[in-house]
gemmi code that builds the backbone of each chain (N, CA, C; Angstrom):
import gemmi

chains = {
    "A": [
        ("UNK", (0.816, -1.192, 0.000), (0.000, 0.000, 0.000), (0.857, 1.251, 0.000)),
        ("UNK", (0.452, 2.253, -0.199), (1.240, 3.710, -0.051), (1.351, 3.796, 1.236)),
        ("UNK", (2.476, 4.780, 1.454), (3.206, 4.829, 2.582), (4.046, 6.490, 2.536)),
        ("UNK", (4.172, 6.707, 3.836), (4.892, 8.274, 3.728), (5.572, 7.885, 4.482)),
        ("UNK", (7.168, 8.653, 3.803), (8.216, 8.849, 5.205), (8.453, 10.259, 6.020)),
        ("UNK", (8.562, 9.910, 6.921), (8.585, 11.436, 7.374), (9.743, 11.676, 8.128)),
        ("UNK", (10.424, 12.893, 8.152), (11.960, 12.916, 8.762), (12.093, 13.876, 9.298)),
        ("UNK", (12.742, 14.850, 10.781), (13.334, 13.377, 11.638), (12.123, 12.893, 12.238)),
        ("UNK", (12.720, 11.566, 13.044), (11.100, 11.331, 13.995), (11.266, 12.290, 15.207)),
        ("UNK", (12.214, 12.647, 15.569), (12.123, 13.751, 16.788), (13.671, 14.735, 16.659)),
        ("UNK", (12.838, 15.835, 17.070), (14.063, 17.370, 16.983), (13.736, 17.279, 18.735)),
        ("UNK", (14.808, 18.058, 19.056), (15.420, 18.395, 20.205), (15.408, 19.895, 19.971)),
        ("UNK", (15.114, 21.052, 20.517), (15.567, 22.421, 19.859), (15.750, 23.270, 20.974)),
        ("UNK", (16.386, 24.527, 20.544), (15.905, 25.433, 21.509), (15.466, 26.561, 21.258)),
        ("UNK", (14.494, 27.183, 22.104), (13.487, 28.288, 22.076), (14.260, 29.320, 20.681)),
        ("UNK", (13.751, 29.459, 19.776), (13.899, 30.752, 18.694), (14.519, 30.188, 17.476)),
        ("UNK", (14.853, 29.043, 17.783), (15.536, 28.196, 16.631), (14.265, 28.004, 15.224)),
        ("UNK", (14.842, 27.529, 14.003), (14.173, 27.193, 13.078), (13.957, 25.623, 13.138)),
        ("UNK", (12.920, 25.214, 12.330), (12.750, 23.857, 12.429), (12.095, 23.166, 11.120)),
        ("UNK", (12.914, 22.570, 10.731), (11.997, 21.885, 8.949), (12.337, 20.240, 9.150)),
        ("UNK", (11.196, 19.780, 8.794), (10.717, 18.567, 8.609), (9.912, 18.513, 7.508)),
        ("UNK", (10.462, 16.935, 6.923), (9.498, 16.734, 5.779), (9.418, 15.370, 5.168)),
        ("UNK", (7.914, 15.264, 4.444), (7.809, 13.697, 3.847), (7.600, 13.638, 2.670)),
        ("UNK", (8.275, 12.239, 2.197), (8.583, 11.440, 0.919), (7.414, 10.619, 0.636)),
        ("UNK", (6.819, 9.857, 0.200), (6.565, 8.896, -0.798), (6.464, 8.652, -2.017)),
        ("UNK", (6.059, 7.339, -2.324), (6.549, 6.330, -3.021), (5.224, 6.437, -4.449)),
        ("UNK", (4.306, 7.139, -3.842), (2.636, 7.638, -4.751), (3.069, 9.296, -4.972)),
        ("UNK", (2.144, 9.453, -5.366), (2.097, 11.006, -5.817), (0.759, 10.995, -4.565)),
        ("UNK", (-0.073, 12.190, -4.825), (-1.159, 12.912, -3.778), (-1.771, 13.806, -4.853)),
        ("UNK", (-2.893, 13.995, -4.633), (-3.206, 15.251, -4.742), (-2.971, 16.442, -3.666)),
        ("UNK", (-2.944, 16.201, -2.502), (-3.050, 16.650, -1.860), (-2.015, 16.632, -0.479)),
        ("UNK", (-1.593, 17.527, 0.090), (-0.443, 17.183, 1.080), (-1.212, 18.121, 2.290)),
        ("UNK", (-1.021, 17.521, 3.348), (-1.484, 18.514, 4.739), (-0.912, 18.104, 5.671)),
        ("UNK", (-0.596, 18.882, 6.518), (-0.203, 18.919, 7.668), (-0.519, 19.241, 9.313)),
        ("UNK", (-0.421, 18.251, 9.974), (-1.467, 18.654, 11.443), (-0.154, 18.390, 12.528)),
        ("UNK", (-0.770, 19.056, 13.290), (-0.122, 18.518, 14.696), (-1.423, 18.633, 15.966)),
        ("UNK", (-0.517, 17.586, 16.796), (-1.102, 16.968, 17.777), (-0.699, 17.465, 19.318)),
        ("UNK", (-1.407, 18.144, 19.983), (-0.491, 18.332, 21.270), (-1.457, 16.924, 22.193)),
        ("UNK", (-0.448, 16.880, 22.937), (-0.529, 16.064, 24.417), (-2.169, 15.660, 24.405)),
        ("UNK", (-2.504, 14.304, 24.661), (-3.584, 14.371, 24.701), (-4.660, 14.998, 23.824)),
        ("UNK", (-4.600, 15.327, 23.197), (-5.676, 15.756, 22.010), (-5.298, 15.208, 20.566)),
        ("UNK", (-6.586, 15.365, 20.041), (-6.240, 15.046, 18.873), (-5.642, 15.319, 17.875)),
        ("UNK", (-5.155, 15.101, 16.807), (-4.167, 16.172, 15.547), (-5.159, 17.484, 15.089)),
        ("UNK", (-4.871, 18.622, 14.594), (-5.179, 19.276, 14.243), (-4.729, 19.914, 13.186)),
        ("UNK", (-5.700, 20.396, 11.885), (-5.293, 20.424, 10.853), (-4.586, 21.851, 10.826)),
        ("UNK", (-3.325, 22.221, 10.166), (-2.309, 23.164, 10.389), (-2.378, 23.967, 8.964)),
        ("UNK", (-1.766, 23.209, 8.057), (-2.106, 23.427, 6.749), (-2.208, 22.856, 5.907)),
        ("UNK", (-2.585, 22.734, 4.418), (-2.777, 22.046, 3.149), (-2.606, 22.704, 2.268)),
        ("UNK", (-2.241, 21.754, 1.309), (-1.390, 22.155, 0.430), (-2.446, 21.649, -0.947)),
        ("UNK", (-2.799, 21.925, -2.033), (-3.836, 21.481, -3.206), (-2.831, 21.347, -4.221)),
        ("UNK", (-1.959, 22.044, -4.980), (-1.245, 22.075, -6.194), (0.448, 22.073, -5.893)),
        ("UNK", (0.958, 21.065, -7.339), (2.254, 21.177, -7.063), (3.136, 22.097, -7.130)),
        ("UNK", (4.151, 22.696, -6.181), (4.569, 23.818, -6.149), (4.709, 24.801, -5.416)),
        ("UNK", (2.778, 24.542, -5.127), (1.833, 25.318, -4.158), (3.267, 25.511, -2.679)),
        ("UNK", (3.558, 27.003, -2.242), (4.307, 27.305, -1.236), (2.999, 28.028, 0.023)),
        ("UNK", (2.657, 28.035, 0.976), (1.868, 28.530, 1.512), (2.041, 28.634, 2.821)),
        ("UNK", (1.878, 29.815, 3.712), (2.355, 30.259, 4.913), (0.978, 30.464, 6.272)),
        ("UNK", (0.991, 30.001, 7.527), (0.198, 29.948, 8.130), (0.790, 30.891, 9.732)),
        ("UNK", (0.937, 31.666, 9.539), (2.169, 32.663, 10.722), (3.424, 32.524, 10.722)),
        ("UNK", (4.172, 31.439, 11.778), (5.183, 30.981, 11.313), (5.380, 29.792, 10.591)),
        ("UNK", (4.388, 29.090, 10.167), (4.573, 27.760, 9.631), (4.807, 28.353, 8.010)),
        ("UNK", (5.375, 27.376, 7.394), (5.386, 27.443, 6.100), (5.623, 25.966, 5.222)),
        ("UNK", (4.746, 25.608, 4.367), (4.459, 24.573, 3.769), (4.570, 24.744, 2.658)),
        ("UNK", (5.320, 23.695, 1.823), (5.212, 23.510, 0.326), (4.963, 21.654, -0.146)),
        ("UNK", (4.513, 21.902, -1.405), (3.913, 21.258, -1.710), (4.633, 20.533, -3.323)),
        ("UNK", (5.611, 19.512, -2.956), (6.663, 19.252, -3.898), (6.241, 19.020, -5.263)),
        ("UNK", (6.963, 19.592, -6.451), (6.863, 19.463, -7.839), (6.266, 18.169, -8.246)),
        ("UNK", (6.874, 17.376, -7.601), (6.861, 15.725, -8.472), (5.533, 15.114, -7.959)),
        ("UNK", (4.852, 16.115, -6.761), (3.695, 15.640, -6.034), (4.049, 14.687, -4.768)),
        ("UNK", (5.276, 14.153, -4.849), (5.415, 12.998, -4.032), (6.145, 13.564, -2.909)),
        ("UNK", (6.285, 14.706, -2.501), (6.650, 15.093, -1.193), (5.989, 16.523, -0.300)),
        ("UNK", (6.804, 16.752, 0.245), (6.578, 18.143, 0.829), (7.388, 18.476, 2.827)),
        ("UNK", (7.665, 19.752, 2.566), (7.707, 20.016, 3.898), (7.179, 21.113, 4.577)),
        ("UNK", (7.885, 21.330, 6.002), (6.849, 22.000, 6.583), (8.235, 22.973, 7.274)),
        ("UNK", (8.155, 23.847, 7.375), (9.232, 24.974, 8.412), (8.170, 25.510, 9.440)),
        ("UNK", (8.896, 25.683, 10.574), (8.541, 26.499, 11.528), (9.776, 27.534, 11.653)),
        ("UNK", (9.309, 28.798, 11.703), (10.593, 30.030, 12.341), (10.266, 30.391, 13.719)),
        ("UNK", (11.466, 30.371, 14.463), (11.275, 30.984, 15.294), (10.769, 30.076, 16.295)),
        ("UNK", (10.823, 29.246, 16.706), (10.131, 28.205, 17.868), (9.992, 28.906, 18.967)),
        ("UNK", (9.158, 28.396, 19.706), (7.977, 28.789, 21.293), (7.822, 27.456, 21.699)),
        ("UNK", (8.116, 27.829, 23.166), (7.610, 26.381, 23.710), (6.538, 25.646, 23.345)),
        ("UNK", (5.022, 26.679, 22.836), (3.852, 26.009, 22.500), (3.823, 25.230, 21.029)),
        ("UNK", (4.977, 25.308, 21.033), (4.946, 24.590, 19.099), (5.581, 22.967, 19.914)),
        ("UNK", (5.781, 22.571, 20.668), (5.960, 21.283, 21.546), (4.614, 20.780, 20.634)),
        ("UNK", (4.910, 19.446, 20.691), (4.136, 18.319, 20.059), (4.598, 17.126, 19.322)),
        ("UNK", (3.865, 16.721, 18.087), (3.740, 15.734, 16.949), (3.137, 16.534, 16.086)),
        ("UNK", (3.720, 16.310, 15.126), (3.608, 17.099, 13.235), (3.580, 15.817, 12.712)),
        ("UNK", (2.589, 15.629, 11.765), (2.015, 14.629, 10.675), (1.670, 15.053, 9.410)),
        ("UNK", (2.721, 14.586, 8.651), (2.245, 15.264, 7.054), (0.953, 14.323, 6.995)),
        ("UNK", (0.313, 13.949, 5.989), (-0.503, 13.159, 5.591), (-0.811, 13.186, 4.009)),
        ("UNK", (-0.876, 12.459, 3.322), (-1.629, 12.487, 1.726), (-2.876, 12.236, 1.179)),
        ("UNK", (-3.426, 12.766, -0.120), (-4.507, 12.681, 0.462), (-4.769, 12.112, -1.518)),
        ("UNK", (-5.695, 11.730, -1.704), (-6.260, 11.436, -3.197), (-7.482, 11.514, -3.135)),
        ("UNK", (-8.056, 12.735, -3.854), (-9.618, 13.189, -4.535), (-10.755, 12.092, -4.640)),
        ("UNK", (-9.824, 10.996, -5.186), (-11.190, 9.785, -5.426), (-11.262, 8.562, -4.357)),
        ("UNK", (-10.762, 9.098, -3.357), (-10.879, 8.287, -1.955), (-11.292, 8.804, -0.629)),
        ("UNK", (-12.759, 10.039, -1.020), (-13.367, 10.062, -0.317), (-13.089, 10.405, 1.305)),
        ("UNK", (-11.597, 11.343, 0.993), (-10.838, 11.938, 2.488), (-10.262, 11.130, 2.671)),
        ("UNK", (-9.920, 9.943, 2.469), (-9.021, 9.160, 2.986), (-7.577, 9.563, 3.072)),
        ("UNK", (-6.564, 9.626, 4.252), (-5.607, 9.953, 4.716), (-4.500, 8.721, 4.578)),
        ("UNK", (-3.049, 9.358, 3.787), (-2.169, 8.568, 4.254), (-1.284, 9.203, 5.111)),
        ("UNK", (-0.826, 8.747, 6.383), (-0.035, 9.552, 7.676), (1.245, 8.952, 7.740)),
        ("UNK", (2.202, 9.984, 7.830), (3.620, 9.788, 7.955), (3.623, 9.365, 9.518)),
        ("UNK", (5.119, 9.433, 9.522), (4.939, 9.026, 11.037), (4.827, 9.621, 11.800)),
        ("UNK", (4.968, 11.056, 12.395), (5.204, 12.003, 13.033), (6.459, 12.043, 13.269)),
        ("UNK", (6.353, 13.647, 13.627), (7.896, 14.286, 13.976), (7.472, 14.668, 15.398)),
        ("UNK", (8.035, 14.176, 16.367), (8.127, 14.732, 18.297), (9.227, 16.206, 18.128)),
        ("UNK", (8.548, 17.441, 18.338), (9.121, 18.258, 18.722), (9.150, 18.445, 19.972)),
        ("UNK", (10.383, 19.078, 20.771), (10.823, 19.071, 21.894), (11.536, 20.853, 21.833)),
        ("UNK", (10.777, 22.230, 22.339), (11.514, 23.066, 22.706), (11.725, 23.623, 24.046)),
        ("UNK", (12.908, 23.481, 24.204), (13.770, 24.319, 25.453), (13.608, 25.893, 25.492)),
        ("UNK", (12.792, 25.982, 26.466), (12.808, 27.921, 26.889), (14.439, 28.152, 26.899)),
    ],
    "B": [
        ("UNK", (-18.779, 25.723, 14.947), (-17.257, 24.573, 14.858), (-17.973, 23.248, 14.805)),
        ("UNK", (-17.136, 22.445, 14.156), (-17.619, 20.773, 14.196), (-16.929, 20.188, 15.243)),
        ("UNK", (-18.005, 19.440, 15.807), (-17.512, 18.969, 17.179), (-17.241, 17.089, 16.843)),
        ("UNK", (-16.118, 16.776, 17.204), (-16.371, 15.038, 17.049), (-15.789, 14.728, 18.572)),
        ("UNK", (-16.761, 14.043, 18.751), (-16.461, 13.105, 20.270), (-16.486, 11.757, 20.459)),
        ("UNK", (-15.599, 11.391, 21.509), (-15.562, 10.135, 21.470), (-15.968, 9.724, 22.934)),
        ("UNK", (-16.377, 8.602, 23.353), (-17.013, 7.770, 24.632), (-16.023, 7.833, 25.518)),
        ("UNK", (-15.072, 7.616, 25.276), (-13.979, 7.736, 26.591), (-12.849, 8.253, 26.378)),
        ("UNK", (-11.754, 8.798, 27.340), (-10.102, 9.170, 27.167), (-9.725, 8.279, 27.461)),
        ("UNK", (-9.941, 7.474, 28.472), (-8.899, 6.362, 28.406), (-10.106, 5.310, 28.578)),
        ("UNK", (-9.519, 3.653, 28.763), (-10.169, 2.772, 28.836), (-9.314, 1.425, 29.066)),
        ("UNK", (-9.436, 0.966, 30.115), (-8.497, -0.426, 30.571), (-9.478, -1.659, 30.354)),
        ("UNK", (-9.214, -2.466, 29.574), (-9.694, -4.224, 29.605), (-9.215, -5.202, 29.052)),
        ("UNK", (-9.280, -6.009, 30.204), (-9.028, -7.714, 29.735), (-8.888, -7.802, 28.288)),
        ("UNK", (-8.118, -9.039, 28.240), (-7.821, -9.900, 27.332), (-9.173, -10.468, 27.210)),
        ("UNK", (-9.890, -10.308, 25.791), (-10.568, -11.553, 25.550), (-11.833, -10.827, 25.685)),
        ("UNK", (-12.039, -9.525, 26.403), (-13.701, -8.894, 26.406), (-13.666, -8.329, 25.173)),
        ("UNK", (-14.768, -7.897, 24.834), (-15.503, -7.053, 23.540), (-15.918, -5.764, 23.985)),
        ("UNK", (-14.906, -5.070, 23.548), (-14.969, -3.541, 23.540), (-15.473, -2.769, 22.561)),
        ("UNK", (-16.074, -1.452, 22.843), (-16.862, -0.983, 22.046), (-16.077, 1.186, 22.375)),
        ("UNK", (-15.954, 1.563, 21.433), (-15.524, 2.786, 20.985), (-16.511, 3.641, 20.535)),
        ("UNK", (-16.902, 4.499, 21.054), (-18.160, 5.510, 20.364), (-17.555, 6.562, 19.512)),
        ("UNK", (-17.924, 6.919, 18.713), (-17.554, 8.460, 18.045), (-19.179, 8.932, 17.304)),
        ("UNK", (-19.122, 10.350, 17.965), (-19.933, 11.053, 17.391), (-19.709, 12.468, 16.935)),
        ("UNK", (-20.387, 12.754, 15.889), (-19.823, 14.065, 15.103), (-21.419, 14.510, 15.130)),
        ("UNK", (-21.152, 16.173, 15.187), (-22.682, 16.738, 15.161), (-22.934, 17.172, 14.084)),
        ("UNK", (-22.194, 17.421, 13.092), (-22.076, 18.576, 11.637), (-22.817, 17.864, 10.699)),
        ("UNK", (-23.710, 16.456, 10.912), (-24.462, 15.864, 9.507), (-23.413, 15.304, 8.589)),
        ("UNK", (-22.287, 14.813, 9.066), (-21.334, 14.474, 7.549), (-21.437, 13.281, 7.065)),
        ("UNK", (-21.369, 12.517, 6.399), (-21.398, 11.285, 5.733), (-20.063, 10.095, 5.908)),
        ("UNK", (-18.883, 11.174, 5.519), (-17.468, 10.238, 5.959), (-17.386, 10.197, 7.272)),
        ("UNK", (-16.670, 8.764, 8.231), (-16.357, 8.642, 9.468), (-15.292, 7.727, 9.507)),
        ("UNK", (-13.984, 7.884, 9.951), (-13.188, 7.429, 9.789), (-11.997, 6.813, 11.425)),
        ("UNK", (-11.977, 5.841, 11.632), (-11.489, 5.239, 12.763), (-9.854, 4.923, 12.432)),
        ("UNK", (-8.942, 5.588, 13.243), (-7.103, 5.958, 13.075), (-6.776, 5.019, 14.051)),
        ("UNK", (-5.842, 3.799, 14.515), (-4.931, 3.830, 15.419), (-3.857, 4.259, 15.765)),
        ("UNK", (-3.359, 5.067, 16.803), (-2.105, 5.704, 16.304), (-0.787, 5.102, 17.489)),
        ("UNK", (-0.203, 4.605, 16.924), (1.156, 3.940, 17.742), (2.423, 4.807, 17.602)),
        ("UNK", (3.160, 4.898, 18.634), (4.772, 5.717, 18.417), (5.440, 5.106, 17.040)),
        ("UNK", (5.845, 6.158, 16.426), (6.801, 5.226, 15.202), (6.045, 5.025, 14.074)),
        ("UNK", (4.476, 4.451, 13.920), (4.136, 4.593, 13.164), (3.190, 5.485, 12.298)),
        ("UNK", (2.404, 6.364, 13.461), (1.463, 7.649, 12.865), (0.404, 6.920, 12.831)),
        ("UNK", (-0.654, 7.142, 12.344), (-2.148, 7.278, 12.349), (-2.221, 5.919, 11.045)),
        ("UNK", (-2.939, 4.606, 11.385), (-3.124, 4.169, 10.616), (-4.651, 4.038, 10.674)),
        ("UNK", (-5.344, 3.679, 9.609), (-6.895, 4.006, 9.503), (-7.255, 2.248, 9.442)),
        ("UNK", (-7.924, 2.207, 10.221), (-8.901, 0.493, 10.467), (-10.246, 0.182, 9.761)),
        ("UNK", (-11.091, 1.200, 9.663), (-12.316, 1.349, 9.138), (-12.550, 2.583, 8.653)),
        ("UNK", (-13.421, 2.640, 7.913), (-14.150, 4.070, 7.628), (-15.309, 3.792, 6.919)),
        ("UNK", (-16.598, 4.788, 6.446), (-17.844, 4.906, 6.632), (-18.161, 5.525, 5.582)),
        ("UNK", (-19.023, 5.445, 4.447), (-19.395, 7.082, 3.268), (-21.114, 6.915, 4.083)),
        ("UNK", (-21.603, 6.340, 4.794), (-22.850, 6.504, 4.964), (-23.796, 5.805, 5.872)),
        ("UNK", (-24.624, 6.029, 6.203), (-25.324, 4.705, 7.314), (-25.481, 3.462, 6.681)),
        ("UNK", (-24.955, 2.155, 7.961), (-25.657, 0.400, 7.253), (-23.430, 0.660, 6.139)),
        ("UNK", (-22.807, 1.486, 5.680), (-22.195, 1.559, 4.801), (-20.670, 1.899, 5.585)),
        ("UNK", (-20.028, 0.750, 5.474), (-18.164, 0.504, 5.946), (-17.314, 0.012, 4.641)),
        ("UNK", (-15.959, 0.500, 4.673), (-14.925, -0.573, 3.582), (-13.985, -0.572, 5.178)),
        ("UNK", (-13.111, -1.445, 4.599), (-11.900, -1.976, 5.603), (-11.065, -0.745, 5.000)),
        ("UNK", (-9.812, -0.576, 5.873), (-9.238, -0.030, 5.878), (-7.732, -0.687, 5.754)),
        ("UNK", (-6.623, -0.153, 6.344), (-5.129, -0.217, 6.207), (-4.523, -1.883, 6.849)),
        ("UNK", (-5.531, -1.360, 7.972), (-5.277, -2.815, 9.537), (-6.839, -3.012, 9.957)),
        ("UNK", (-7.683, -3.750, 9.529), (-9.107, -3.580, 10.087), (-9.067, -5.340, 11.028)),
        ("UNK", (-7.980, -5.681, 10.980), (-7.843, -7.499, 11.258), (-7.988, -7.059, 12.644)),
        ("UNK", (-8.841, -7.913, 13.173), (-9.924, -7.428, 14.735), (-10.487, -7.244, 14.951)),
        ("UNK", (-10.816, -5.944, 14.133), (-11.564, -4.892, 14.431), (-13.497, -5.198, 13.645)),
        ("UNK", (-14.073, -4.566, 14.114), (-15.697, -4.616, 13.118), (-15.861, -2.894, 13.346)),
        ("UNK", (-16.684, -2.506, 13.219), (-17.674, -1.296, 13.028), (-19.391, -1.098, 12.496)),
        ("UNK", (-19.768, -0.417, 13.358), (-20.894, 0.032, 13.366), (-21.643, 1.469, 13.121)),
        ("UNK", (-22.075, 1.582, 12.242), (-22.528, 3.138, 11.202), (-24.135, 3.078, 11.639)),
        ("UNK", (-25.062, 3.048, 12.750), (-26.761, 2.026, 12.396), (-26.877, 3.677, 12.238)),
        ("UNK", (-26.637, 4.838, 12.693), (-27.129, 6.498, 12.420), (-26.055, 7.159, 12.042)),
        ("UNK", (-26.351, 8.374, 11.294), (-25.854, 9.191, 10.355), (-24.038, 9.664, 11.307)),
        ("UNK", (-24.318, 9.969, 12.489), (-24.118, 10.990, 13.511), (-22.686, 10.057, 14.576)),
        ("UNK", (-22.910, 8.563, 14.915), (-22.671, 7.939, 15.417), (-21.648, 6.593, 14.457)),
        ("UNK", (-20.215, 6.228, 14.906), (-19.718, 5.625, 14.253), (-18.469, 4.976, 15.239)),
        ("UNK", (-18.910, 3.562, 15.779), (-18.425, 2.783, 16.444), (-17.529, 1.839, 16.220)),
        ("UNK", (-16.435, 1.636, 16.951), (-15.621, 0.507, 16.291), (-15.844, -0.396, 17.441)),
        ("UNK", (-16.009, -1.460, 17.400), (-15.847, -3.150, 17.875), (-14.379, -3.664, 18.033)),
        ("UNK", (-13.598, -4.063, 19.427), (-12.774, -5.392, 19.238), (-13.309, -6.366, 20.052)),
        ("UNK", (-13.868, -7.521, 19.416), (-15.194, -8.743, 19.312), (-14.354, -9.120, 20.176)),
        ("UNK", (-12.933, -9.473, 20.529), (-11.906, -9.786, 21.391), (-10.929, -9.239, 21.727)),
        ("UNK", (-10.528, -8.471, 22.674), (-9.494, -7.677, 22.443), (-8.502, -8.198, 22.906)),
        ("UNK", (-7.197, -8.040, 22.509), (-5.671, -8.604, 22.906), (-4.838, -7.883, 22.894)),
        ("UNK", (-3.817, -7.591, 23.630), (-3.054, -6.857, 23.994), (-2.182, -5.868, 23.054)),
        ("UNK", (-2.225, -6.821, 21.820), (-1.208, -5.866, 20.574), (-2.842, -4.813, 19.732)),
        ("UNK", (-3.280, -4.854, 21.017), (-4.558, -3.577, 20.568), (-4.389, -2.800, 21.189)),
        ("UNK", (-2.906, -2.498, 22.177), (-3.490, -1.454, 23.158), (-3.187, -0.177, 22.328)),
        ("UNK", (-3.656, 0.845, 22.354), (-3.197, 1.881, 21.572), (-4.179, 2.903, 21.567)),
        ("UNK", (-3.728, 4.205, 21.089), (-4.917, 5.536, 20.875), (-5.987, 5.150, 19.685)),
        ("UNK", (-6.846, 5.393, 19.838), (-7.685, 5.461, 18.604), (-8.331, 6.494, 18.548)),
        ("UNK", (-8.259, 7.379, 17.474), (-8.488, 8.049, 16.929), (-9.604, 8.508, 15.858)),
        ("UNK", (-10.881, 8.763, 16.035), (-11.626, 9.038, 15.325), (-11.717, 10.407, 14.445)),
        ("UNK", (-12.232, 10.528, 13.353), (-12.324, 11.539, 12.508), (-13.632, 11.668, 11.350)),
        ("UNK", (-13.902, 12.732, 11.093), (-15.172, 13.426, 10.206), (-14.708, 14.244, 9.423)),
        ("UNK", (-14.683, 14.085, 7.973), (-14.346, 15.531, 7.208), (-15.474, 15.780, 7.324)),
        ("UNK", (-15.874, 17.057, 6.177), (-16.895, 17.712, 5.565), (-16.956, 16.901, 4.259)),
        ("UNK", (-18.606, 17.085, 3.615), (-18.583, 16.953, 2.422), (-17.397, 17.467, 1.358)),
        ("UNK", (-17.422, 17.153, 0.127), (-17.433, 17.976, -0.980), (-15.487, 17.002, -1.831)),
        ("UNK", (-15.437, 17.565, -2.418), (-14.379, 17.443, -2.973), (-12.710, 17.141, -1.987)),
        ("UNK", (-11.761, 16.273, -2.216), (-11.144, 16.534, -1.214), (-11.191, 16.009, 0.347)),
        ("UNK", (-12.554, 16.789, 0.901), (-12.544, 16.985, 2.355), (-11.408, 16.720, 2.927)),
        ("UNK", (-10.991, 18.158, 3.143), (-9.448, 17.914, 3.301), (-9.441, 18.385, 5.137)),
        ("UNK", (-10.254, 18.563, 5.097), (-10.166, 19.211, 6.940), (-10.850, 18.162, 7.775)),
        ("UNK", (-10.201, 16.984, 7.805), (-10.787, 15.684, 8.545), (-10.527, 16.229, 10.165)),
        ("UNK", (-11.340, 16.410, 10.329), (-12.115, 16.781, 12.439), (-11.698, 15.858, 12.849)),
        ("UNK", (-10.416, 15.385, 14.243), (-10.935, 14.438, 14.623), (-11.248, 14.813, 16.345)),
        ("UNK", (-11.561, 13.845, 16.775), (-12.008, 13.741, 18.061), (-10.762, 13.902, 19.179)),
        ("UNK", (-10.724, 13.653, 20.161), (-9.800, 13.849, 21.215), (-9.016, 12.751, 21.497)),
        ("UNK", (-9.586, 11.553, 20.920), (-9.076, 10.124, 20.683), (-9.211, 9.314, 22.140)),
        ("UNK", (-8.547, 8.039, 22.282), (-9.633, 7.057, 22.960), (-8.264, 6.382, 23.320)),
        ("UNK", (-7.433, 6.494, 24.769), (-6.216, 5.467, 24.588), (-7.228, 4.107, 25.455)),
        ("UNK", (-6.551, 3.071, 24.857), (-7.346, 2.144, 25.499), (-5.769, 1.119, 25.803)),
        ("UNK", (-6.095, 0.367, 27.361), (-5.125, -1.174, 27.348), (-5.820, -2.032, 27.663)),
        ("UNK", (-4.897, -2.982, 26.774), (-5.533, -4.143, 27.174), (-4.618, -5.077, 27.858)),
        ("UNK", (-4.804, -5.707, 29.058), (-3.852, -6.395, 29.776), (-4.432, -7.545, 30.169)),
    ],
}
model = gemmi.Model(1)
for chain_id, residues in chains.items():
    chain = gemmi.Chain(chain_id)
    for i, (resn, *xyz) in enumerate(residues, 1):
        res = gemmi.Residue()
        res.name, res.seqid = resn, gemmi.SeqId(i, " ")
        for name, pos in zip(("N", "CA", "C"), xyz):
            atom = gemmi.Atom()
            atom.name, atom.element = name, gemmi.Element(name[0])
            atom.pos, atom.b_iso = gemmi.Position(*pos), 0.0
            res.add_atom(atom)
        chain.add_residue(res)
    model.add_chain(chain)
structure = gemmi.Structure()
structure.add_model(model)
structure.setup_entities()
């Protein structure tokens, strides 16, 4: 089945630092998005991405949406303790009815 | 806002009982979609739903059953549960339309089984 890689599985950082993570597969997507998860709750959708190329900014997050379709990453500038969590790219294809493919997550860890 | 909820945060049981997972979404949507999510591997999907009486299997559904009987309400079943089940589960609802790219999910459900 399709599958995403996602890299690293965990950053270590400290407070103000930059942070990019990002996933590969082996399918193309229509679609690339990105959520994170804090503690106990569920993922939450961060951003998405529709077209290849597509670069798109959500405060400090910034997402693109790779040429070949088969990737993408995600930057954060500037880290805050509240950006602590799990980041999940996910993929997505039009004729499967929302169906999600999920990388593995990335464990962020920032130091005040 | 679309609200999706689930029956419990956590949940401890035996080897061998039949557990039952609630998820409910209030927004009228049609897709309902059930995630397990383990360290290492991310969110894998077990079941999912386009409608009432209406399931396909999913990624890992081996265990598992589900139940769609109202629009609103979308339950997963382990008929037996065993220990390499313990894990978060994760429920989710997009919206209609093209895409539905903003899959809602719930607060999720860690459950053990010992």
């Amino acid at each position: 089945g399709q599958q995403l890689n996602q890299s690293p599985q965990s950053m270590f950082i400290q407070e103000g630092e930059d942070v990019s993570m990002n996933c590969t597969s082996s399918s193309i997507f229509n679609t690339w998005l990105w959520y994170k998860q804090d503690p106990g709750e569920g993922p939450v959708l961060l951003i998405a991405l529709y077209k290849a190329g597509e670069l798109t900014s959500n405060g400090r997050l910034t997402a693109q949406f790779g040429i070949t379709r088969k990737d993408s990453f995600l930057n954060i500038s500037a880290s805050i303790p509240s950006d602590v969590g799990i980041y999940f790219c996910a993929g997505q294809l039009w004729n499967q009815g929302g169906k999600l493919i999920f990388g593995q997550g990335t464990e962020l860890s920032v130091k005040p | 806002d679309v609200k999706v909820t689930q029956s419990s945060r956590y949940l401890v049981k035996r080897t061998g009982e039949k557990v039952f997972l609630e998820c409910v979404q209030d927004m009228d949507h049609e897709n309902m979609f059930w995630y397990r999510q383990d360290p290492g591997l991310g969110l894998r999907l077990i079941y999912f739903s386009y409608d009432v009486k209406m399931k396909e299997k999913g990624d890992i559904p081996e265990g598992y059953s589900v139940s769609r009987e109202k629009k609103e309400r979308f339950s997963l079943i382990l008929e037996s549960a065993s220990t390499n089940q313990t894990s978060m589960y994760l429920c989710a609802s997009p919206p209609p339309g093209q895409g539905a790219q903003e899959q809602y999910f719930g607060p999720g459900t860690r459950l053990t089984v010992t």
